[in-house]
N, C-alpha and C positions, 0 to 999 in steps of 0.2 A: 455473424454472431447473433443468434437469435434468445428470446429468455429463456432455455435451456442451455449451461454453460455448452458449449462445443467442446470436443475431446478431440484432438489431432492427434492419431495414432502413437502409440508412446514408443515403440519401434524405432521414431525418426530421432527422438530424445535422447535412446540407450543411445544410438547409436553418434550422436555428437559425445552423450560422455565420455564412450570406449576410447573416439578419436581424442578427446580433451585429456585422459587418465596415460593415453600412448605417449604424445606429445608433452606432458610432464615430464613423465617419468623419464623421457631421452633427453628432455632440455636438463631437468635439474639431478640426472642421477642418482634420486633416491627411489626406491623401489617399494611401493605399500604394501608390503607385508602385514597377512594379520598376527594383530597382537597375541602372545598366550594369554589362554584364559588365566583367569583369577588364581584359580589354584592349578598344580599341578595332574589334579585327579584326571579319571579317562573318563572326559564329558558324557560319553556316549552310555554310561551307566546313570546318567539323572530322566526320570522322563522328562523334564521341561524341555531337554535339549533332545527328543524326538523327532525331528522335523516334519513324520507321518502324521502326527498331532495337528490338531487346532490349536490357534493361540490359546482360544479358553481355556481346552484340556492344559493347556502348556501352563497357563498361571495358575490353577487350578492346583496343579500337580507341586508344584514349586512352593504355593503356600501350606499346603497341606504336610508337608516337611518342614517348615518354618514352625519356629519358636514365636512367641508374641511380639519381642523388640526386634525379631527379625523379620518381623511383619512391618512393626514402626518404622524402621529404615525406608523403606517405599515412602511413606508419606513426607517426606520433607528430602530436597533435593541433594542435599551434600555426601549424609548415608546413602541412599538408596545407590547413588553413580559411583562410588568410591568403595566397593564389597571389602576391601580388607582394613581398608581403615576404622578405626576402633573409637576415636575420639574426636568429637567436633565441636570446636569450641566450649571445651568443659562437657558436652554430654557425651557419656559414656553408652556404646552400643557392642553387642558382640559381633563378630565377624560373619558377614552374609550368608549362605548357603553357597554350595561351592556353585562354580561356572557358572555366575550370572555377569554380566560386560560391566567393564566402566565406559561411563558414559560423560562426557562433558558439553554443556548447553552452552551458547555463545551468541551474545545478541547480534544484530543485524537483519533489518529488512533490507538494507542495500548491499550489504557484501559483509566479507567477512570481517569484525571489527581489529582494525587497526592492527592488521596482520600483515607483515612484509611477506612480498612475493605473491599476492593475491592480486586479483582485481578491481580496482575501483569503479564500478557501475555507477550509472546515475541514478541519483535518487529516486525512490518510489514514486513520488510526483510527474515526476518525468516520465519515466514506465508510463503512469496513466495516461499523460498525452499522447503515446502512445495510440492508443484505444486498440491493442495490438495483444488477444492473448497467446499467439502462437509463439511469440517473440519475448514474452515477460516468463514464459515456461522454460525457453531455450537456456534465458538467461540464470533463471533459477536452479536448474538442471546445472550450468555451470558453476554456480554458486552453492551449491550442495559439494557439488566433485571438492571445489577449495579448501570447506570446510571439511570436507572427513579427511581429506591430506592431510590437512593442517591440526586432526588429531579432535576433530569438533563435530557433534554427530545431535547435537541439537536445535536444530535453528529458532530462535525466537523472534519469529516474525512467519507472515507478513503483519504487518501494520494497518487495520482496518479501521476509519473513522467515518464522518461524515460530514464534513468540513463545513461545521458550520458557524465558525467565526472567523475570518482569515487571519486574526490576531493569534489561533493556535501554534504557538512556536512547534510543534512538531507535524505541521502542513505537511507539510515536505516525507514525512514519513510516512505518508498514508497515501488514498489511491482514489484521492479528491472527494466530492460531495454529493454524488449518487449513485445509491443504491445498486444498480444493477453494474456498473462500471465498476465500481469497490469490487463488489461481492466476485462478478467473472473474475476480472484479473488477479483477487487475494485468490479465487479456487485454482487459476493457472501457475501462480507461487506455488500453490501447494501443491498440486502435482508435481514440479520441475523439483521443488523438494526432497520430495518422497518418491521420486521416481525409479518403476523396479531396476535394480543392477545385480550382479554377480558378486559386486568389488563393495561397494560400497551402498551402507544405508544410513540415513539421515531424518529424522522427522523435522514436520513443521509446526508452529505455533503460532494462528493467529492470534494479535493481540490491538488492543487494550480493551478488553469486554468487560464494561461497554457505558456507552457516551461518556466519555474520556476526551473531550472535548476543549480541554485546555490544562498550561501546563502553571499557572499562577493558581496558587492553593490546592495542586491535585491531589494532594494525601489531605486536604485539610475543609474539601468543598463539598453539596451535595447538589448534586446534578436534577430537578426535580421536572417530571416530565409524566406526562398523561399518558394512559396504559395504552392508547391506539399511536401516538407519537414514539412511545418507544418500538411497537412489534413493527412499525413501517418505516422508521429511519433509521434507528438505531440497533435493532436488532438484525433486520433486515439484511444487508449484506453480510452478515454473520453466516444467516442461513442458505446465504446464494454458495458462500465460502465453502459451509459445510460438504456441498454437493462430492467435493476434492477428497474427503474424508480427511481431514487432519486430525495427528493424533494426538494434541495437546492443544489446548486452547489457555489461555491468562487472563484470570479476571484482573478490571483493572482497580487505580488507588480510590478511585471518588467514590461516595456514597451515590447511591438512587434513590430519591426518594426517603433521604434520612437513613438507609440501611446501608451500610460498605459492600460494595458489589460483590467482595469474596463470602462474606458472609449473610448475601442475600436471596433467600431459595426462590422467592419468584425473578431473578436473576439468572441464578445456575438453574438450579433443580428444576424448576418449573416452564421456565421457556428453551434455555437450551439445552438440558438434556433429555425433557420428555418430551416439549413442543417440536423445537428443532429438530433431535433424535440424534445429537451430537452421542456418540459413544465412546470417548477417549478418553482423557483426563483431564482436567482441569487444574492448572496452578497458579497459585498468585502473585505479584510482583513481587519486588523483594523491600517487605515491609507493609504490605497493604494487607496483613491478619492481623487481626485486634482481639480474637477471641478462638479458643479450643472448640470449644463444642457447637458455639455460634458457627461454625465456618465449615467444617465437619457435618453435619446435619446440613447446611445448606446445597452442598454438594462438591467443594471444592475438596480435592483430591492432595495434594502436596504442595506444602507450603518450601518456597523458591530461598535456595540460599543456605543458610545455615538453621538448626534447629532451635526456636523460639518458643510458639505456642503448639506446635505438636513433639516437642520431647517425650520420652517415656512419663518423667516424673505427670507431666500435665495431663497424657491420654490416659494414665491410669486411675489419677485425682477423677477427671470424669468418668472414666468407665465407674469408679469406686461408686460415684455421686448419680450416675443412670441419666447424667446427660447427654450422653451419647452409649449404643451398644456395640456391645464386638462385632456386629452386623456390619457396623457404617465404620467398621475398622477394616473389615475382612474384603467391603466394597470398593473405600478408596485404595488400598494397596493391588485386589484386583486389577481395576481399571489402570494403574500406572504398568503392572507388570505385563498386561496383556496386549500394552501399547507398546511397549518395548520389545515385544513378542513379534507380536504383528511387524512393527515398522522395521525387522532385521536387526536389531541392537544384538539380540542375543546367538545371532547366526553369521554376524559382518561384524566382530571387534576392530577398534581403531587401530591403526598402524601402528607400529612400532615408535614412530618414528616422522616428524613431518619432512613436506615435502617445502623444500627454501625456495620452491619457484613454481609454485602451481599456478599460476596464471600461465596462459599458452597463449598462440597466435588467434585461435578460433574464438577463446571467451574476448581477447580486446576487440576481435570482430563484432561479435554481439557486442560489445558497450558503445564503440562507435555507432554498430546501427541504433541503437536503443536512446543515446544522443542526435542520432539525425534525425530519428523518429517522431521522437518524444518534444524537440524545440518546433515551436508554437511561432508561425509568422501572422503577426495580429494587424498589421499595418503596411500596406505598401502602396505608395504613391509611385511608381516608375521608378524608383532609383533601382531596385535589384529585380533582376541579377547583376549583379556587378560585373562591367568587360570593359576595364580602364586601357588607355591606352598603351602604348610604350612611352616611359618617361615621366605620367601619372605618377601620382604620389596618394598613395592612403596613409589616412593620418587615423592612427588607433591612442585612444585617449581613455584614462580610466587605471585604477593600477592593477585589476581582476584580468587584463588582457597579457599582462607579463609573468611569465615564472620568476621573476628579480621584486621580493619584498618591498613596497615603499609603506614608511609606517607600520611595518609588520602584515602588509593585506598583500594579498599575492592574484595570483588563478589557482593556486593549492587552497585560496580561502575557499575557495566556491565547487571545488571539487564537488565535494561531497557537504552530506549533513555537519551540525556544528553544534557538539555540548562538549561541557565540561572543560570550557577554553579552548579546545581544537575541533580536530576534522571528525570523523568518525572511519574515513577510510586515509590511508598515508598518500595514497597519492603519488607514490616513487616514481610510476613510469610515467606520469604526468607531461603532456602535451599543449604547450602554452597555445590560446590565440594567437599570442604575434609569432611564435615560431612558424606555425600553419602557413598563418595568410601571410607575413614573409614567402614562406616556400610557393605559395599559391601565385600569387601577384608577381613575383617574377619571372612565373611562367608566362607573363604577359608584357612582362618587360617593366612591370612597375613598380614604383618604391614603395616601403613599407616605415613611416615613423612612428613614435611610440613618445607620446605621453602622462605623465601619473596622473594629472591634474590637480594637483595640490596647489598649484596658482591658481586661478580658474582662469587670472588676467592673461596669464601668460597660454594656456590652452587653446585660447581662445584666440590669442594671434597669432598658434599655429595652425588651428584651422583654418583662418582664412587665408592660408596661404597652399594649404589640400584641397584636392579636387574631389574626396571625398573624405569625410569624420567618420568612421564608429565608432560611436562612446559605449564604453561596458561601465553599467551602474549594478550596483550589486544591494542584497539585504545577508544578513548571514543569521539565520533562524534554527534552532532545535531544542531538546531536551533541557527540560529545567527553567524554562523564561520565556514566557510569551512577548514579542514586540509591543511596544507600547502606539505604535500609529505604522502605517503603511508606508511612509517615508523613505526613501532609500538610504542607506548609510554612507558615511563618508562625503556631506556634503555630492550626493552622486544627483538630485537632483535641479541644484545651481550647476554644477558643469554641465550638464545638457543641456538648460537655457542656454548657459554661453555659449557653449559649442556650437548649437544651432542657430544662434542670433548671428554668429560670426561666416556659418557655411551651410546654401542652401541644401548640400547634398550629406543631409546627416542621418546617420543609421543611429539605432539605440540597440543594443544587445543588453537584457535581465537577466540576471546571474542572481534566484531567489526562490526560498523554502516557500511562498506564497503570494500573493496576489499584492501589487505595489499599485500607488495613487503616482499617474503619471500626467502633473501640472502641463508637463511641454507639448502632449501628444499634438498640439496642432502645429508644434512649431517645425517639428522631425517626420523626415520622410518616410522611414521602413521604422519595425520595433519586433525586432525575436524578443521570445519567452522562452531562456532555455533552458530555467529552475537550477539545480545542480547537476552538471552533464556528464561527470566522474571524469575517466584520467584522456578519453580521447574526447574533451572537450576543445581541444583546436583543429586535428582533421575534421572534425563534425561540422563546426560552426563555418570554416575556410570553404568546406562542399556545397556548405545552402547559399552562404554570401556571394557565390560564383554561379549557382546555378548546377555544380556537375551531380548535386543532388537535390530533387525535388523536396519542396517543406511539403509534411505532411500531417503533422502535429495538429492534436484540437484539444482546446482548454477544457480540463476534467474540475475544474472549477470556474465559477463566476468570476469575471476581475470587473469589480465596483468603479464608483467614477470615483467616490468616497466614504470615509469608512462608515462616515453616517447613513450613507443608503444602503448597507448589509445588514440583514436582521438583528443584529446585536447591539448595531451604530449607535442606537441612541435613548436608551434603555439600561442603566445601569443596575437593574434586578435580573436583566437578561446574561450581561456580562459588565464588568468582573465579578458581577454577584455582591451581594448583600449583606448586611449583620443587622440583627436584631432592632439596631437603633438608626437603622431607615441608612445607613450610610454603608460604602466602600472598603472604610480601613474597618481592620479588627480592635475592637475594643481592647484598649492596653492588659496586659496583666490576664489574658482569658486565653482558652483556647475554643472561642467560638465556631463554630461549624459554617462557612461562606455559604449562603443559600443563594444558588443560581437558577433562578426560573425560565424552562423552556417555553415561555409563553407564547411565543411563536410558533407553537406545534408542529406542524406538519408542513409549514413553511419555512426552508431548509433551503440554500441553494437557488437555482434560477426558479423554481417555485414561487418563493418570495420575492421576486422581480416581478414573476408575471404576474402574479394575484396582485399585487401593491402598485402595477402599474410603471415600475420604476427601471429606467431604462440603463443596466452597466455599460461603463467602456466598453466589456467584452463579453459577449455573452457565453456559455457554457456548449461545450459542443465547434462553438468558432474554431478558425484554423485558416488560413490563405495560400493558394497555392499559386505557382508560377505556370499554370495552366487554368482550363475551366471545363466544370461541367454540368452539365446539362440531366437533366431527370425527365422520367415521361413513362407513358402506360403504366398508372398504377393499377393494381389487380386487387382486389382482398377478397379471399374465399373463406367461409365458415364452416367449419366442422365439428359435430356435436357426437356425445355418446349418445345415441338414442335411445339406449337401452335402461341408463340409470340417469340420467341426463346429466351428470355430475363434474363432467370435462368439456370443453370447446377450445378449438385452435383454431385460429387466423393467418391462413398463408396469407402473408402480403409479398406482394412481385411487382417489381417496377425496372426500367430500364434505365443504366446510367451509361453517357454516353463524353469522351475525353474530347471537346471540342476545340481543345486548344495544338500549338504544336508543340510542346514538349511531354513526355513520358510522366507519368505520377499517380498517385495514390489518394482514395476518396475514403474517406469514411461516410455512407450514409448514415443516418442517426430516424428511428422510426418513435415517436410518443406518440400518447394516449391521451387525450381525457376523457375522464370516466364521468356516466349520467348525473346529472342537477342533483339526485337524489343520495348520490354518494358523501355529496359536500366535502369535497376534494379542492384543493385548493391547486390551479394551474395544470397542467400537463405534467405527466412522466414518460420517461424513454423505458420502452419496452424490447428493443432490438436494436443492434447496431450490427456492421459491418467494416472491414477494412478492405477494397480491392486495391488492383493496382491494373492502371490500363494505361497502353501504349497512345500516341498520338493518334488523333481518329477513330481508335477502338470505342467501341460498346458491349455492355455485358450485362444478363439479365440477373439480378437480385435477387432470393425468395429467403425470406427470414419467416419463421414459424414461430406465432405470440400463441403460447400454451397456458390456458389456464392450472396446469397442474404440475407447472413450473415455479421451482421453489424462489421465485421471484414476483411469484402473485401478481402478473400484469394486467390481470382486470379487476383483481378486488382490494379488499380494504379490511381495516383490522374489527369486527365484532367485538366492542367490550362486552354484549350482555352474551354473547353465546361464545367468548371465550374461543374465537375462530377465525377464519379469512372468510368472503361470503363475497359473492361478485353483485355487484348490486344487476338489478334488470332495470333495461331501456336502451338508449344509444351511445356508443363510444365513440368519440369522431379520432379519428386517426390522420396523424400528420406523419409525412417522408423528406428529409432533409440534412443539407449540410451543418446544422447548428441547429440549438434549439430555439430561434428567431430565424435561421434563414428556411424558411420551411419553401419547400416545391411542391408539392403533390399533396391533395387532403381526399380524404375519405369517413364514412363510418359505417357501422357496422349496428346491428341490434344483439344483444345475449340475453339469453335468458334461461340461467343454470342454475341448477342447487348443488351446492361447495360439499365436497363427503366431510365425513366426523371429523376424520383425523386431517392433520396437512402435514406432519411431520417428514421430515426427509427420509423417515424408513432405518436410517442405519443400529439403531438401539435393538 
């Protein structure tokens, strides 16, 4: 995976859909038929639905027949998706222009929400360990097929942040804390997405744009961040995403810089749709527009939901008033119709009809892999692989390891993500731990006990009476409520002390939206990280505890020793942000604006480890494998435009060689730091890889660092010239399995001038 996202043939994609859509449709007997159009009319007399056309011409055409409120219906989601409905919430609209689709948007970055007969994938967190995008596309691709069964052809997601407090309760939703690792894998979402089909079309939306970065006072906080910190952390993966062409983007609830992101044009207008060259729509959360023509003029596109501040009565109060012109009326309904053009909405209507069983054998394939992939083995002292005797006894302890509730917490707790009092995915065909490694362990002749740990006395003297513990300690993190400390829930980190005080041979398995403070690490032997692993989270976990699959997981986030050594630890202007009068809570009786200062800038992530000196548990990148390997001959070649001197790439090639004897999978990981004169704070990863080599195999490497990849891997954000700019002098260049286990170093000299523009081109 070099900083130009890689594109895997889309060929191998159609073709698991086709098998994903056959395999439905004979399991659950429903047949996805397209819906009739809107009206009864013969399509084939509107030009929009020409298909010889360009989408332009197509939106074009369509508005150009459109009456003025039949223009307004585009800008706000509930009209524009619903053509013959007439009344939304009290606002009255006329009925659309014939043969445009209904469309229905449906949240989920990890599957389809709380839809039986779907999939429960693991959470986006997980994907990211990962560091796998051929694999995060597969499953996306599967997770589109679901939703248009299931009658849902907008996806609202991926989930893009930059994790930069691990206290954000929506961790878990995102796709960890760097840049280039967000940005590929949101762009691999959004291909699997939007992936071309016959059957079916789906768009993606990534969201929350942007630094959206916590979920305590999101509609109520301003996120305040220096213009070079924003276009390289925070915008940043955005534009790696862009590369995928997504056809909706969501600005998110918090202010920047004092202005609400939806109705902030150096926000939208100014970096993402001229800078970026984002060309689709933009919409905003549901409830994060405060103003008509503020938000409108800035560039947002449709406001999400029901009709509020872009009603007719309100766009025409401003048209009346010259806050806004029929111009930026005529723009946003454009860009929504043209996306819905382009993305097949108006050429692939939803079924008739859903499908009660669209999950198939092949997607629980991908979620199994995507959980073997994705858990992170951070610790291992000899105890795993596990190869217990006959007559051994495992003793699993914790209540996340049983599908049987104690105190209401299960392994359905841990499925998946968690707001609004539950799961976010149901979890039905759900796969317990102790079912697995029951089934596993008697393959070898051993027993399997099981307990909740709600004594801890009593856990603890039945561990030492097992020959080996795994304890599952869990956090259960999402939407609406940040964790207040790293702590595990449920008393989860007193039963590991006990546990391990009582039995030398103790595993720890994390079942968590993010990054936990683990007091026992020296006390326990092995520690997976296997965030939320969806519904085959016990074949998954039973595979790596045994050995018959290789861990191959690396942490896409930093795990701190404590929460005070993460950028945020210890700083309460940084997090949870400020009011007026020097303190935390809101002053009674007000509705003060939380001011939260990015003062930390550009120190994000294992950044602010290295520049600060301060050494986490785990570092970013980490991962352990029940093999080893080895690295050597690195290469780095330089090649420049001669001609305008305005691009150079850096083949770097190195050899990775599986010195161990079992079969597995390497992610190298290639960083940067860039010259003294950049004032760059730490290294950044510019390339990465995933191979897989057999026992004793070796294989040569060549990742290509492009400067005029929309990942910027040798420059840096120009405030005064408004650009990316590579500074000149030396870049030292590191090759490795983390971003602290480095093997190979090198550098390089550059010396280019950045062209005008850096935009992604698609506008």
């Amino acid at each position: 995976m070099d900083s130009i996202t890689a594109r895997p043939a889309r060929s191998r994609w159609r073709r698991l859909a086709a098998v994903a859509i056959g395999v439905t449709i004979a399991a659950g007997g429903v047949v996805a038929t397209a819906a009739a159009p809107a009206t009864a009319e013969d399509c084939s007399a509107y030009p929009w639905m020409d298909t010889s056309k360009t989408a332009d011409q197509r939106a074009h055409a369509l508005l150009a027949a459109s009456t003025q409120n039949q223009k307004y219906r585009w800008l706000v989601e509930q009209p524009a998706n619903s053509p013959l409905q007439t009344t939304f919430s009290g606002v009255v609209y006329p009925v659309q222009v014939p043969c445009t689709p209904t469309v229905v948007y449906t949240d989920g970055a990890d599957a389809v929400r709380r839809t039986a007969g779907t999939t429960a994938f693991p959470a986006p967190i997980a994907m990211a360990a990962t560091f796998d995008p051929d694999l995060v596309e597969a499953k996306s691709v599967a997770q589109a097929v679901e939703s248009f069964q299931n009658r849902k052809n907008v996806i609202l997601g991926p989930g893009i942040a930059s994790g930069r407090t691990p206290l954000s309760g929506r961790n878990s939703e995102y796709l960890g804390e760097d840049p280039l690792l967000s940005g590929a894998l949101g762009a691999a979402a959004i291909r699997g997405y939007q992936f071309d089909d016959d059957q079916v079309a789906v768009l993606a939306t990534p969201k929350h744009y942007v630094a959206n970065e916590q979920e305590l006072d999101r509609q109520t906080s301003s996120s305040n961040i220096d213009e070079r910190t924003f276009h390289q952390v925070y915008a940043l993966p955005y534009e790696i995403a862009d590369e995928a062409g997504p056809e909706s983007t969501m600005c998110s609830y918090n202010q920047i810089n004092g202005v609400y992101a939806c109705e902030n044009p150096y926000v939208i207008g100014d970096t993402l749709k001229r800078k970026i060259g984002f060309d689709g729509y933009v919409m905003s959360d549901f409830g994060s527009v405060h103003t008509t023509a503020g938000s409108l003029k800035a560039g947002m596109d449709q406001e999400l939901n029901r009709p509020i501040w872009y009603t007719p009565a309100r766009l025409d109060a401003s048209l009346a008033a010259k806050e806004i012109t029929q111009a930026d009326i005529e723009t946003a309904a454009f860009r929504v119709v043209r996306s819905y053009i382009r993305g097949g909405l108006f050429d692939h209507p939803l079924p008739t009809a859903v499908n009660p069983n669209s999950s198939t054998p092949e997607h629980k394939a991908i979620a199994r892999e995507l959980a073997e992939e994705g858990t992170v083995l951070l610790k291992n002292d000899g105890a795993l692989p596990l190869a217990p005797a006959a007559g051994d006894t495992v003793a699993l302890f914790g209540p996340t390891a049983s599908a049987t509730p104690t105190n209401g917490i299960s392994a359905t707790s841990v499925c998946s993500m968690f707001n609004r009092n539950s799961n976010t995915s149901i979890c039905e065909a759900l796969v317990s731990p102790q079912a697995a490694i029951t089934t596993r362990a008697g393959q070898d002749g051993a027993a399997v006990t099981f307990n909740a740990g709600t004594d801890v006395a009593a856990a603890a003297a039945a561990a030492a009476q097992a020959d080996v513990a795994v304890v599952f300690g869990y956090k259960r993190m999402g939407e609406f409520a940040d964790p207040t400390s790293l702590a595990l829930d449920g008393n989860g980190d007193a039963l590991i002390s006990a546990v391990a005080a009582a039995n030398p041979n103790t595993i720890v398995v994390i079942q968590a939206g993010s990054a936990v403070e683990m007091p026992w690490i020296d006390d326990v032997k092995a520690v997976f990280h296997a965030w939320y692993p969806g519904e085959q989270m016990g074949p998954a976990l039973a595979s790596l505890l045994w050995g018959d699959v290789n861990p191959s997981g690396k942490l896409p986030m930093t795990l701190p020793e404590k929460l005070a050594d993460t950028p945020t630890g210890s700083d309460p202007a940084r997090y949870p942000g400020i009011f007026s009068d020097g303190t935390t809570t809101r002053p009674a009786g007000t509705n003060e604006i939380r001011q939260v200062n990015y003062t930390e800038g550009l120190q994000v992530g294992y950044k602010w480890y290295d520049e600060q000196g301060i050494d986490p548990l785990f570092e970013f990148g980490h991962g352990l494998s029940y093999t080893s390997f080895e690295y050597s001959d690195l290469k780095v070649k330089v090649d420049r435009d001669r001609r305008t001197n305005e691009r150079a790439t850096a083949t770097v090639s190195f050899t990775v060689t599986n010195t161990g004897e079992r079969d597995g999978a390497e992610v190298p990981q290639v960083y940067l730091t860039l010259p003294d004169a950049a004032n760059e704070p730490g290294k950044r990863l510019v390339a990465f890889d995933r191979i897989q080599l057999a026992a004793g195999e070796s294989t040569r490497v060549e990742l290509v660092v492009d400067s005029a990849a929309s990942s910027h891997p040798f420059s840096i954000w120009d405030v005064d010239a408004d650009k990316w700019v590579s500074p000149k002098g030396r870049y030292d260049l590191a090759v490795g399995s983390s971003s602290r286990d480095i093997r190979l170093t090198d550098s390089l000299q550059l010396n280019i001038t950045m062209p005008a523009a850096s935009a992604n081109g698609r506008g």
